[in-house]
C-alpha positions as semicolon CSV with decimal commas, in nm:
position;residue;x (nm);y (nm);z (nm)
1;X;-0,421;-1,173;-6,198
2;X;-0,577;-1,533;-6,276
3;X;-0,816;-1,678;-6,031
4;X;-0,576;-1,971;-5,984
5;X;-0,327;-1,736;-5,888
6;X;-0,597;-1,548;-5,657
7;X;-0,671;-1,885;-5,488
8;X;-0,324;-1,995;-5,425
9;X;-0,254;-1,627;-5,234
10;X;-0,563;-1,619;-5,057
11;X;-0,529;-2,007;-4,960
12;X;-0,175;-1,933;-4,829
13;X;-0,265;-1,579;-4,650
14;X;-0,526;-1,817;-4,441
15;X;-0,290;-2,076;-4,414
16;X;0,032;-1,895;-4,271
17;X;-0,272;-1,782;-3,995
18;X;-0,305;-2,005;-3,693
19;X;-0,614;-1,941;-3,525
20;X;-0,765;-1,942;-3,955
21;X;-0,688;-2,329;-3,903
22;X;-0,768;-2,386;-3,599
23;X;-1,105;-2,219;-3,627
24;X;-1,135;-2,435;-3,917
25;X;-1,188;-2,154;-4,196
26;X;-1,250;-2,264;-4,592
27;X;-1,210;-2,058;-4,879
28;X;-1,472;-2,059;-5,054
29;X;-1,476;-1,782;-5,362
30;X;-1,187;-1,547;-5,469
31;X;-1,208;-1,297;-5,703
32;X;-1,032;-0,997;-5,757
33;X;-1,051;-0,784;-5,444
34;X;-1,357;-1,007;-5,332
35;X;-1,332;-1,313;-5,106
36;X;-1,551;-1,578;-4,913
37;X;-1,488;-1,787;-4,610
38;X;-1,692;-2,016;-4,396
39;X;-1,624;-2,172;-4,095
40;X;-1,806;-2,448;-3,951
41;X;-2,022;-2,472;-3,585
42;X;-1,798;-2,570;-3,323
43;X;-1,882;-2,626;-2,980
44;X;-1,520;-2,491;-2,876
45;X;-1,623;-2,171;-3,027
46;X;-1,953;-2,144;-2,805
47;X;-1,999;-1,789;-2,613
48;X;-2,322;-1,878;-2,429
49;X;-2,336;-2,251;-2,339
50;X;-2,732;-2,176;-2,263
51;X;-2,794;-2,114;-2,620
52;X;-2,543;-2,267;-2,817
53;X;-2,463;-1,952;-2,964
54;X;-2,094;-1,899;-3,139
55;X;-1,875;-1,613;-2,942
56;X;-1,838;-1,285;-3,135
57;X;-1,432;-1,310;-3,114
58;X;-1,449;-1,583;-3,314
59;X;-1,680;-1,421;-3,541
60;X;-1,494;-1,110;-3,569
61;X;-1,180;-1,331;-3,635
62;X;-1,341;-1,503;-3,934
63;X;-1,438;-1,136;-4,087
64;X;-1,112;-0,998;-4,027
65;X;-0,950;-1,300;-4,222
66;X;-1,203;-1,274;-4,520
67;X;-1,144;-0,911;-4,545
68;X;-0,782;-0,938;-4,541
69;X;-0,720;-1,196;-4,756
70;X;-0,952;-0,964;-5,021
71;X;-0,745;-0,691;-5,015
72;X;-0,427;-0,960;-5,102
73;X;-0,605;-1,059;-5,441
74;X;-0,689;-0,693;-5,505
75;X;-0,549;-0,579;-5,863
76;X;-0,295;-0,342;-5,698
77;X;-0,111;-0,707;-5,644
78;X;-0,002;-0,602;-5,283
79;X;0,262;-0,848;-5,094
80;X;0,163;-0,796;-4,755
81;X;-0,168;-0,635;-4,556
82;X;-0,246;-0,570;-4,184
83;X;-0,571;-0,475;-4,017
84;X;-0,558;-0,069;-3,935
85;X;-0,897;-0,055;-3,815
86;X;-1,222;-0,307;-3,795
87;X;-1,568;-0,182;-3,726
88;X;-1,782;-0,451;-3,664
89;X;-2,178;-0,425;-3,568
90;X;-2,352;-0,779;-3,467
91;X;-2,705;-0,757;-3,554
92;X;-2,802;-1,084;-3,427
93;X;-2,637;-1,448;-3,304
94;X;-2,573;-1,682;-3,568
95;X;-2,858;-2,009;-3,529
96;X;-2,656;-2,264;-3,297
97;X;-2,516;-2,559;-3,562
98;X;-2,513;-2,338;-3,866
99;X;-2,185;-2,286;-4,057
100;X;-2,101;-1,870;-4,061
101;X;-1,993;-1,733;-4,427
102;X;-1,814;-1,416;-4,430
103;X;-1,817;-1,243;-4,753
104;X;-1,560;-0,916;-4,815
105;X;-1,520;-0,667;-5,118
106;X;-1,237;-0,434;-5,077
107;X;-1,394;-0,171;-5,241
108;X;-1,100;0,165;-5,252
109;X;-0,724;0,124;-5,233
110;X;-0,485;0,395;-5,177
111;X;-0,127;0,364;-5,216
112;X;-0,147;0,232;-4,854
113;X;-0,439;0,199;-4,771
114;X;-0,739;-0,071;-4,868
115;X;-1,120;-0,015;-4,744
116;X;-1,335;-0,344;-4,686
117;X;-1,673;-0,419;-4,655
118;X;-1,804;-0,760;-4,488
119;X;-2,088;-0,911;-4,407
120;X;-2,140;-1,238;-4,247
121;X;-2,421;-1,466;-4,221
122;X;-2,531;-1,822;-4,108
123;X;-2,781;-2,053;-4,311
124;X;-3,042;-1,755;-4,333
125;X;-2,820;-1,566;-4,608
126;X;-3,125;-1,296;-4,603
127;X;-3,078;-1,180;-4,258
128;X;-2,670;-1,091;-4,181
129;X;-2,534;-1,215;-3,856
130;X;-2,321;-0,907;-3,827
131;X;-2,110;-0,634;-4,072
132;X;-1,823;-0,432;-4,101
133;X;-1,600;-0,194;-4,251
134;X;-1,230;-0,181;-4,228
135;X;-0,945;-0,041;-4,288
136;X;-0,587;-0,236;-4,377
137;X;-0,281;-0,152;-4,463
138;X;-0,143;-0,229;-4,826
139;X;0,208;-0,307;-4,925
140;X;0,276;-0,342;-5,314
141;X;0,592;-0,464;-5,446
142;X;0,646;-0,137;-5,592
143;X;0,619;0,034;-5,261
144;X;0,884;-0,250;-5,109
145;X;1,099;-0,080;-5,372
């Protein structure tokens, strides 16, 4: 699958999502069964309005989305993913201001089901702001059939 084509299914799997544009998320990399996503600092998004600090929900939304849209530009070309399961463990708050990345590899497919990793992070890419595994479902065209 070309990258162009990658882009345009990953761009419209975030798109067709409305809290994805409301929270403001950007792809930002696609490659196959790999994706990137950023989302700027809000001060809607704010969980602790003593420190500035982002709320996890929103966090965990932005992972969820990176990690699904990797699994749609997977090479098993599906048509159609849900989230099955997300583990997520926040190792620390993201720096009040920063922009959060979320990067996801979808690492195993079965017939239906694909296994992500992701990790996000804010401006310190060395230290992640939280990561997670999940599990999605994964329709193909052939299993539409």
């Amino acid at each position: 699958m070309s990258n162009e084509r990658q882009t345009k299914i990953a761009t419209q799997f975030i798109g067709a999502i409305p809290y994805s544009r409301t929270l403001g998320m950007t792809l930002t990399e696609i490659g196959d069964g790999r994706a990137t996503i950023t989302m700027p600092y809000d001060d809607r998004l704010v969980g602790d309005p003593e420190t500035g600090v982002i709320a996890g929900g929103a966090v965990s939304a932005l992972m969820d989305t990176c990690a699904g849209a990797a699994v749609m530009v997977h090479e098993s070309q599906p048509i159609g993913t849900a989230t099955l399961d997300l583990r997520i463990d926040y190792m620390r708050p993201a720096k009040p201001g920063d922009m959060i990345s979320a990067i996801a590899e979808c690492y195993h497919v079965t017939r239906s089901v694909a296994f992500v990793r992701v990790t996000a992070t804010d401006a310190d890419e060395s230290r992640p702001v939280a990561t997670a595994t999940g599990a999605f479902t994964i329709q193909t065209a052939k299993a539409a059939e």
